[in-house]
C-alpha positions in Angstrom: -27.0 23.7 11.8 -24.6 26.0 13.6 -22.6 28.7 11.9 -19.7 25.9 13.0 -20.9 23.0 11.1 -21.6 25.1 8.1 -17.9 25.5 6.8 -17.8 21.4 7.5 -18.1 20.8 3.7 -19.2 17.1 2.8 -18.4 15.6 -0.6 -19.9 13.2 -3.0 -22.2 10.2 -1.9 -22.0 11.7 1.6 -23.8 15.2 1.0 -26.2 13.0 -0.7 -26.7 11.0 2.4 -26.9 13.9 4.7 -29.6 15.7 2.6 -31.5 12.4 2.8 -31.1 12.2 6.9 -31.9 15.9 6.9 -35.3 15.1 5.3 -36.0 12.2 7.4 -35.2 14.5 10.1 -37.5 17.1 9.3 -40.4 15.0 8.6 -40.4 13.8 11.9 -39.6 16.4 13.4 -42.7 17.7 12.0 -45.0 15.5 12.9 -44.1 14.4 16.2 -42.6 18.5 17.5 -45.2 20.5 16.2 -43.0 23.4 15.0 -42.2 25.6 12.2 -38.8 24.6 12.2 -36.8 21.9 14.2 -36.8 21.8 17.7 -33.4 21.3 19.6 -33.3 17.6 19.8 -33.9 17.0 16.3 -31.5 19.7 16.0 -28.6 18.0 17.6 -29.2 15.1 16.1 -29.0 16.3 12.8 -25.4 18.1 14.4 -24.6 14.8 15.5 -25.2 12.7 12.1 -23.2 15.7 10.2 -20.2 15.0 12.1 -20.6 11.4 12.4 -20.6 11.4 8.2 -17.6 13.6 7.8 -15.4 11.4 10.1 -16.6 8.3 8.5 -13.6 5.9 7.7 -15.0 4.9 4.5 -15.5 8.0 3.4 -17.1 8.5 -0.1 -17.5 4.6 -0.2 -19.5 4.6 2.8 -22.1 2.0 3.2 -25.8 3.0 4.5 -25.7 2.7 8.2 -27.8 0.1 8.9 -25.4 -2.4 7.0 -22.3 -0.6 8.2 -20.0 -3.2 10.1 -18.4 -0.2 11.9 -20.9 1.5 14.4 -19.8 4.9 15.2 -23.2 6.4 16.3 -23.7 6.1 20.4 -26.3 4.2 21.5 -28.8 7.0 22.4 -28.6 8.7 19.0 -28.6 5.0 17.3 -32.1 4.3 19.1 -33.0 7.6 18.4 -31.5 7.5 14.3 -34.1 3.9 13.8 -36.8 5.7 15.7 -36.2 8.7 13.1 -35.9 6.3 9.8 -38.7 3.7 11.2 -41.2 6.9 10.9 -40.3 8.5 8.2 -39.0 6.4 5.9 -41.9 5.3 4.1 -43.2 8.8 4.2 -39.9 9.5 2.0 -41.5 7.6 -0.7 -43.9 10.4 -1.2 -42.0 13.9 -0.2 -38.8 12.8 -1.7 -39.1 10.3 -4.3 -35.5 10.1 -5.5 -33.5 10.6 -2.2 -35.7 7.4 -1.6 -34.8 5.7 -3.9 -30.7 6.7 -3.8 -30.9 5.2 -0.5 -32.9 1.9 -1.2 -30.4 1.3 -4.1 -27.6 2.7 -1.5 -28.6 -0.2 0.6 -28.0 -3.2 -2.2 -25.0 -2.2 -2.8 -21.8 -4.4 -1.4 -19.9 -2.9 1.7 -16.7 -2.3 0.8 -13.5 -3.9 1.9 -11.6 -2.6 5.3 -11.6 1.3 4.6 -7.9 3.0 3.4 -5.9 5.1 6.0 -7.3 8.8 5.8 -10.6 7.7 3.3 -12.9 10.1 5.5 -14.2 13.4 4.2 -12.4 14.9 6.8 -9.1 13.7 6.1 -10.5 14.5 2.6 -11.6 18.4 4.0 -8.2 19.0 5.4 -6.0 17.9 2.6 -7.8 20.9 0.4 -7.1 23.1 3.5 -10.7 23.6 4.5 
C-alpha cells in the first residue's frame, strides 16, 4: 500500500474484509510471482480493492462481492479478483482458518435492502474529518 492509501482508514466488517482479500492476495501472489513480497500487479490490485471497499454504498452492511447486486469492480480487475479467490481460497482454509470462515458465514448472510444515502466508509471517513 502507498503512503496515500494508508491514512484511508476502513471501519468495522470492511477492515475485516480487506485483511481477508489482502491474504488471498498474498497467497497468490506467492505462488504464482515468486517474490518475497508482492509484485506490482498484485500490488495494484490490492490498491484497487482498498478503494473499491471504502466507497462501497453499503458500507459497513456490505455484502461479499460475489453476491453483491451492485458491481463496482471493472471488468479486468473482476476477472482478475475470481482468478485471485478461485486459487486461493481453499488454501485460506489452512493459513487463515477464521478469516475463512468470517467470509463463508459473510456469504449466507442476506444482502441488505437498497443502501442509505452516504452509508460508505468514506462518507463515514469524512464525517470524523479524516
Amino acid at each position: 500500500m502507498t503512503q496515500s492509501d494508508k491514512v484511508i482508514t476502513l471501519f468495522g466488517s470492511l477492515k475485516t474484509e480487506y485483511k481477508t482479500i489482502e491474504a488471498m492476495v498474498k497467497i497468490y501472489c506467492k505462488d504464482h510471482h515468486i517474490t518475497a513480497t508482492l509484485c506490482e500487479q498484485c500490488e495494484d490490485f490490492l490498491q484497487y480493492a482498498h478503494t473499491r471497499l471504502d466507497r462501497c454504498p453499503y458500507g459497513e452492511e456490505k455484502p461479499t462481492c460475489r453476491i453483491c447486486p451492485i458491481h463496482c469492480y471493472k471488468a479486468d480487475y473482476k476477472l482478475l479478483s475470481q482468478k485471485i479467490m478461485r486459487y486461493a481460497g481453499p488454501r485460506m482454509l489452512l493459513k487463515h482458518p477464521i478469516l475463512a470462515i468470517r467470509h463463508l458465514i459473510a456469504e449466507k448472510r442476506p444482502i441488505p435492502e437498497k443502501p442509505a444515502a452516504g452509508a460508505s466508509n468514506r462518507h463515514k471517513r469524512k464525517s470524523l474529518g479524516q
